[in-house]
VOGU-3710 file (C-alpha; in Angstrom, 3 decimals, decimal comma):
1> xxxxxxxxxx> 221,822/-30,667/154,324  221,205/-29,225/157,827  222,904/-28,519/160,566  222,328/-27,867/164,042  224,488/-25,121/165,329  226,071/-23,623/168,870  228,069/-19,988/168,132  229,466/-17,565/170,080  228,420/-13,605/169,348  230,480/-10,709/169,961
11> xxxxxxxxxx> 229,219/-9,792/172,900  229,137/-13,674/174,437  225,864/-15,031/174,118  225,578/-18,250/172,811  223,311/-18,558/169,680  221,702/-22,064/168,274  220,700/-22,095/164,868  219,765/-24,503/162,433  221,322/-23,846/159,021  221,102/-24,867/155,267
21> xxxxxxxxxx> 224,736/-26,280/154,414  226,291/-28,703/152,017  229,064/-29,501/154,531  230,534/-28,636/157,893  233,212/-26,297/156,326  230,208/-24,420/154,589  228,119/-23,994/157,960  230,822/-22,767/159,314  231,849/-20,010/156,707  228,096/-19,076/157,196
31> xxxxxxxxxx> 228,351/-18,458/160,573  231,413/-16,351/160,697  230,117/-14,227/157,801  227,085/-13,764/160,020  230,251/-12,667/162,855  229,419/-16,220/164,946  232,288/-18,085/166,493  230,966/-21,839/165,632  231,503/-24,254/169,012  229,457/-27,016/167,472
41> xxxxxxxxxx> 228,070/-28,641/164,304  226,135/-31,513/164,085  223,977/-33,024/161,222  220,337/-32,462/161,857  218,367/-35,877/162,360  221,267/-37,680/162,773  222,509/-40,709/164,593  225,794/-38,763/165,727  223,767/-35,781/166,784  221,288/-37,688/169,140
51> xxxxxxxxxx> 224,803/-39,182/170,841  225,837/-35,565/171,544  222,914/-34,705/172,736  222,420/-37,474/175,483  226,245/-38,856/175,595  226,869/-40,938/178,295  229,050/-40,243/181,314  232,783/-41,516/181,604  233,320/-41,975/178,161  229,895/-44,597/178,139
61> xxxxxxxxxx> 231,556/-46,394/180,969  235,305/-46,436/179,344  238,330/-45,249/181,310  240,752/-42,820/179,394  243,471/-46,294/180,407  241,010/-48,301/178,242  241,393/-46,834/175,836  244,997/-46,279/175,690  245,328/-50,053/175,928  242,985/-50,845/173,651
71> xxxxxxxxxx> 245,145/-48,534/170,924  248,289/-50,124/171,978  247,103/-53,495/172,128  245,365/-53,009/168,241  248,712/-51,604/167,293  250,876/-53,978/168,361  248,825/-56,223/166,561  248,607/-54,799/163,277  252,220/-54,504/163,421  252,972/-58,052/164,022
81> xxxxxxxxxx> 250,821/-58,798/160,729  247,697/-59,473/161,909  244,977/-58,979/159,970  242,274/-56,243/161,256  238,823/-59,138/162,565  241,446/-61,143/164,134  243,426/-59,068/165,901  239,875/-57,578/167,172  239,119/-60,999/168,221  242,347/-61,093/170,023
91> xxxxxxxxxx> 241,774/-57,754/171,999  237,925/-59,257/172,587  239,061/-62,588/173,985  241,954/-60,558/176,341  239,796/-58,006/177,980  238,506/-58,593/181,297  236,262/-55,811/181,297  232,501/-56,180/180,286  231,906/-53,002/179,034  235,211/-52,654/176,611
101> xxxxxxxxxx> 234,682/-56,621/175,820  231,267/-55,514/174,729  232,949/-52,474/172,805  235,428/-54,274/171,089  233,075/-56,709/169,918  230,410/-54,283/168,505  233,251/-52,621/166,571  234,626/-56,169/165,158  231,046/-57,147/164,004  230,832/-54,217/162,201
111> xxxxxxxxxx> 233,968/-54,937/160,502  233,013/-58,214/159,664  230,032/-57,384/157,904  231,574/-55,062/155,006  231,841/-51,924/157,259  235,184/-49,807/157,994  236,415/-49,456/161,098  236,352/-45,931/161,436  232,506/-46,321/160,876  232,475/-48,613/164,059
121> xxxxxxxxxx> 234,425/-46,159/165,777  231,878/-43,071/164,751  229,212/-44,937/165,955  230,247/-44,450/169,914  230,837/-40,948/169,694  230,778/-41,102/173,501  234,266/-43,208/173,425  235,775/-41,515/169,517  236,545/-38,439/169,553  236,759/-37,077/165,983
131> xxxxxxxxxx> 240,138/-36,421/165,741  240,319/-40,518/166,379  237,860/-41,285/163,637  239,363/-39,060/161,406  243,214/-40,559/161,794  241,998/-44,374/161,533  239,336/-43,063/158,159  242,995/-41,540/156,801  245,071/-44,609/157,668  242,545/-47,078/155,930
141> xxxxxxxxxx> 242,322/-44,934/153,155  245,967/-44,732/152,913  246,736/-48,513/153,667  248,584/-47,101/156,690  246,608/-48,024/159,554  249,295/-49,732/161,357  250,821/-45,805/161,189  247,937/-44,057/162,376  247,235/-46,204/165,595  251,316/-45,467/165,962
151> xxxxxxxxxx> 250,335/-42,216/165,558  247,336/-42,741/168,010  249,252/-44,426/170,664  251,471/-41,537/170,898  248,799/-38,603/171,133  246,728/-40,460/173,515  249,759/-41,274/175,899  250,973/-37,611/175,506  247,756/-36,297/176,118  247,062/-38,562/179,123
161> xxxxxxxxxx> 250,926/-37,753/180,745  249,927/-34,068/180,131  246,730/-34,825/182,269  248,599/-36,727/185,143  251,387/-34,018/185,300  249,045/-31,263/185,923  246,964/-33,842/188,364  249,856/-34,429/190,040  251,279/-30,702/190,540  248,006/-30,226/191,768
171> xxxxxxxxxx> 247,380/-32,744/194,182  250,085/-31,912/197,041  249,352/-28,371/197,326  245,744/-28,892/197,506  246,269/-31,533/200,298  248,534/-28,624/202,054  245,501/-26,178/201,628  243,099/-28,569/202,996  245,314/-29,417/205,882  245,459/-25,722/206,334
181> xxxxxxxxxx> 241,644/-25,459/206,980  241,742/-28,668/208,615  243,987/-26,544/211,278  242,669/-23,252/211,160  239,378/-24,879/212,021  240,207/-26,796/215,148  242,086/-24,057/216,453  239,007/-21,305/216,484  236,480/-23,846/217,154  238,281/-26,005/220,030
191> xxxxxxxxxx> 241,302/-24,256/221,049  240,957/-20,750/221,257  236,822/-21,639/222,826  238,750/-23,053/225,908  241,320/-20,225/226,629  238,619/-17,631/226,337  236,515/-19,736/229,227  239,967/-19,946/231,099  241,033/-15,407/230,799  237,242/-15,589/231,370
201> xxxxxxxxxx> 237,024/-17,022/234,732  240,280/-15,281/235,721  238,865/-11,756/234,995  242,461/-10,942/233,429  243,286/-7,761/230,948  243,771/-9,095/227,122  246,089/-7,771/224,546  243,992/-6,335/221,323  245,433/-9,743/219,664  244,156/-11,615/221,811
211> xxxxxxxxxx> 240,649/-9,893/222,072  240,515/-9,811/218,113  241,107/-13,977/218,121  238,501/-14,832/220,463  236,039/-12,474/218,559  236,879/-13,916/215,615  236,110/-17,179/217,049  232,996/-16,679/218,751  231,781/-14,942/214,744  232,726/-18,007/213,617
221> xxxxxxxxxx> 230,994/-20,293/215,882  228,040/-17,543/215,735  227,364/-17,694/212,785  228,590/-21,019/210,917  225,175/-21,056/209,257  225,919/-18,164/207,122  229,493/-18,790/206,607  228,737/-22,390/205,297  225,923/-21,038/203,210  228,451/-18,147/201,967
231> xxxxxxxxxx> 230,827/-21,255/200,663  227,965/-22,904/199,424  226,801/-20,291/197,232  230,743/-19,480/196,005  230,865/-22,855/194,678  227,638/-22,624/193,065  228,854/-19,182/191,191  231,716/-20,895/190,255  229,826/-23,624/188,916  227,115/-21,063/187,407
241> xxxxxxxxxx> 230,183/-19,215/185,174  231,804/-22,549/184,099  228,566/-23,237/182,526  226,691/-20,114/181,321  228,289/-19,096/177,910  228,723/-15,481/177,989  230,334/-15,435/181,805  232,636/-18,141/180,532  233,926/-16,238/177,685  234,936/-13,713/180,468
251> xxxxxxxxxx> 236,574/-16,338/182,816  238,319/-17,427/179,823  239,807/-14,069/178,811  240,400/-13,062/182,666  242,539/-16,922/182,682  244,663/-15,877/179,566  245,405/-12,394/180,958  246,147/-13,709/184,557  249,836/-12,972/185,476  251,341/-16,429/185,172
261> xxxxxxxxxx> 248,685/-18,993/185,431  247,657/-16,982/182,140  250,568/-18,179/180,466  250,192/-22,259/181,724  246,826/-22,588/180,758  247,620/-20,692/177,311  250,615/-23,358/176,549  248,767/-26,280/177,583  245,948/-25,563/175,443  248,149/-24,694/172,470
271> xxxxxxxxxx> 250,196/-27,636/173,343  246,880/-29,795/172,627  245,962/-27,841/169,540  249,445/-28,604/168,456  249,422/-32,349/169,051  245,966/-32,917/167,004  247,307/-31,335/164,219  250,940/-33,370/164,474  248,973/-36,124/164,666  246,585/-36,117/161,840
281> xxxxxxxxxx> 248,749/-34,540/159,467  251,529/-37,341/159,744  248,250/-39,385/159,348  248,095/-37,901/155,890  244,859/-35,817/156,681  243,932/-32,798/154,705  244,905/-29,210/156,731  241,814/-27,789/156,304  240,334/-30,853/158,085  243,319/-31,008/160,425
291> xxxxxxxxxx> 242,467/-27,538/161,844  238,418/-27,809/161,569  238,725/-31,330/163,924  241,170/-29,600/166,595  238,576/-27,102/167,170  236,099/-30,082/168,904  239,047/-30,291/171,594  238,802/-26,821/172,820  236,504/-25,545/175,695  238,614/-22,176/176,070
301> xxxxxxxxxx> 237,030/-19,214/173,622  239,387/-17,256/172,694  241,559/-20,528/171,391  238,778/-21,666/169,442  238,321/-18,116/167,474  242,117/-18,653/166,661  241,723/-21,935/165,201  238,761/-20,223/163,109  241,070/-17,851/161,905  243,606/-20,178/160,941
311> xxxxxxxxxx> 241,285/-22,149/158,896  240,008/-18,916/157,362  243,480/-17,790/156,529  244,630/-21,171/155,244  241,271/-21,516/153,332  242,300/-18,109/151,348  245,868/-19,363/150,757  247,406/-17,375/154,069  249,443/-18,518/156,420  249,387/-20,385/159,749
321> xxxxxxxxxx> 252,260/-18,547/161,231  251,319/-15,301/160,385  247,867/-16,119/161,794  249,236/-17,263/165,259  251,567/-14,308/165,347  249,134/-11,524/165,076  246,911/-13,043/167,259  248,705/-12,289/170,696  247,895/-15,794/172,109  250,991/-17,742/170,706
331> xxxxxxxxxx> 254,682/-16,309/171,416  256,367/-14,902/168,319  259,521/-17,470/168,720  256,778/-20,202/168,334  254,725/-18,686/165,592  258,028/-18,146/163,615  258,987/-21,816/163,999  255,465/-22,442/162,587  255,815/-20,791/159,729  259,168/-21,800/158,890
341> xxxxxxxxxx> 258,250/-25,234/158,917  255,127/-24,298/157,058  257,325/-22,319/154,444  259,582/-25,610/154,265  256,633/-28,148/153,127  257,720/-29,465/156,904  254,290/-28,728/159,095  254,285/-31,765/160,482  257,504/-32,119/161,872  257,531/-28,529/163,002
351> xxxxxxxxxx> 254,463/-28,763/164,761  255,173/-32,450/166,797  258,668/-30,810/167,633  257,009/-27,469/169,052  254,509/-28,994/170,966  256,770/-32,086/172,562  259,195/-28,504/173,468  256,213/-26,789/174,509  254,972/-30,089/177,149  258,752/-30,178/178,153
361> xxxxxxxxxx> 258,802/-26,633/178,868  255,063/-26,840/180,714  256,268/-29,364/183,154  259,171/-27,513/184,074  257,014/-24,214/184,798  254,281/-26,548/186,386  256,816/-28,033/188,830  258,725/-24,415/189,368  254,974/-23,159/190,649  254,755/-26,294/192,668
371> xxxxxxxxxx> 258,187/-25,442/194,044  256,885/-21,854/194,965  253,325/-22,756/195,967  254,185/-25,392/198,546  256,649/-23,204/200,432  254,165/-20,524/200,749  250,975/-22,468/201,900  253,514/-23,911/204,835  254,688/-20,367/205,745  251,139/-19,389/206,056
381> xxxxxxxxxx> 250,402/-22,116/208,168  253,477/-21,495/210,181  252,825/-17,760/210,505  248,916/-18,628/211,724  249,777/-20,863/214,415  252,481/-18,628/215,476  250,274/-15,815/216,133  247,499/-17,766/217,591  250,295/-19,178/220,097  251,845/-15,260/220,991
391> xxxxxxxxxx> 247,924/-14,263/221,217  247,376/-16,977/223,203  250,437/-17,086/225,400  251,112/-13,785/226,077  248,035/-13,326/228,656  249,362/-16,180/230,521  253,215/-15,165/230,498  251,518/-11,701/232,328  249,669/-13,561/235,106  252,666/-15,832/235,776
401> xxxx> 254,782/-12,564/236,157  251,796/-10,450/238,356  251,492/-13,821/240,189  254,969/-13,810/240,915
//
């Protein structure tokens, strides 16, 4: 069987390959022995492949919310009793959207006609992740699929709270910032403009404040052309090294190593990793398969060479907490609770209580920042306007007092 393959070399460029395999697990191996980090690996000439390749925007036109509802509603359902076409039917009939009507309707006539549900759900890899397919193949299997869309309900709501807690942490000081700009910017273009014209006309002496503000402003004015193509082409770099492989391996390293946003960003993504494999393993999914599906919910590189290395070390009968402890990305205290509960024949439990303690702990740090941040961006403020009103004021308080 083939594969088509994305890796990372040493040195950060990003190699595509197509390679002889008989599964995932196998490419894989092959790539690391050939010192790859594998991103991606799809069958060759495959349905799944072609809906990576051209996936559809917004989740092919279905809200994160959708499909939160759409896993509460199903398990609810199966809960109650219901068997699995009718309770589709159910969640068809109730849905006032087109596009999830539409959804839920492909998936129940693929039930109906001898298929499994996770089948239905693998083909709209634009709306399934694989760590969904996987739990709901596990839960049929096991006859426990009311458990696994428990299970489902739980890491999507997690995931999406995560999401809104950082959104909203976010969203205040970036209004502050903006309002900064918003302020800075009528100030030199409008204010100061005017009191220059006014010491102008008067033929007054000007502090070296006040001489630096309205040079400032008349650069700014100037030369707005080059300043605004200056932002334009920041945002463009920025864009340029989220997207080009080897400069985001950098950004990603220079992230982790950053004094405390280093340490956020390295929790929350842990905290992810940590809730996939929760997850699926109370879903009664293999480990080895556990850690090779959390690796398609990474984007940062240096987490998704540590999930490699856990699934080599687990794959040669090593161990998960030793792996996360010698890798200098997870904090001793957690890898030792790791492998305690992996020494116990209690992964599961250890890993859904670390990473609930870990999203606990996040929030807290996330809303301490906040608690820093805001204060700061209004001091800044303050102090601007104050010196724009002593650079400003000063000039007139001397011609009231030679006037007097």
């Amino acid at each position: 069987m083939q594969f088509n393959c994305q890796a990372i070399a040493p040195d950060g460029r990003l190699v595509t390959d197509r390679i002889d395999a008989n599964s995932p697990a196998d490419a894989a191996d092959i790539l690391r022995n050939k010192n790859l980090t594998p991103l991606r690996l799809d069958p060759a000439n495959s349905n799944q492949n072609a809906s990576h390749t051209q996936r559809p925007t917004a989740r092919g036109g279905v809200r994160s919310a959708d499909l939160v509802l759409f896993t509460q509603q199903l398990k609810m359902l199966l809960d109650a009793g219901s068997a699995l076409v009718p309770a589709l039917e159910a969640i068809e009939q109730q849905t006032a959207k087109p596009r999830v009507r539409n959804l839920v309707q492909n998936i129940r006539l693929h039930v109906e006609q001898g298929g499994t549900l996770a089948d239905a759900f693998n083909d709209r890899p634009d709306v399934f992740k694989p760590v969904f397919c996987t739990m709901v193949a596990a839960g049929e299997a096991t006859a426990s699929l009311p458990q696994a869309f428990d299970r489902l309900n739980e890491l999507t709501i997690r995931q999406r709270k995560t999401r809104k807690t950082i959104i909203g942490a976010l969203l205040y000081p970036a209004i502050l910032s903006l309002l900064c700009v918003l302020v800075a910017g009528v100030v030199i273009g409008f204010v100061v403009p005017r009191f220059s014209t006014l010491f102008e006309n008067l033929n007054s002496p000007l502090p070296t404040v006040t001489q630096f503000l309205f040079g400032a402003s008349e650069g700014v004015l100037d030369y707005w052309p080059v300043w605004v193509t200056t932002l334009i082409l920041l945002v463009g770099g920025c864009v340029v090294v989220l997207r080009t492989q080897r400069l985001r391996v950098r950004f990603d390293a220079l992230l982790l190593k950053s004094p405390v946003v280093g340490r956020v960003a390295s929790r929350l993504v842990f905290a992810r990793v940590l809730r996939i494999w929760a997850a699926m393993l109370r879903c009664h999914v293999p480990l080895l398969e556990t850690i090779q599906h959390s690796r398609t919910a990474l984007t940062n590189v240096a987490f998704i060479r540590l999930v490699d290395d856990v699934e080599e070390a687990v794959a040669g009968g090593g161990s998960i907490g030793r792996t996360l402890g010698d890798s200098g990305l997870v904090e001793p205290v957690i890898a030792s609770a790791i492998r305690t509960g992996e020494e116990n024949g209690r992964l599961s439990e250890a890993v859904g209580f670390i990473s609930n303690w870990i999203d606990n702990d996040n929030a807290q740090l996330i809303a301490g920042l906040t608690r820093v941040i805001e204060p700061a961006l209004l001091a800044t403020m303050g102090v601007f306007v104050g010196l724009v009103a002593m650079s400003l004021f000063i000039p007139l308080f001397d011609l009231a007092t030679a006037g007097g």
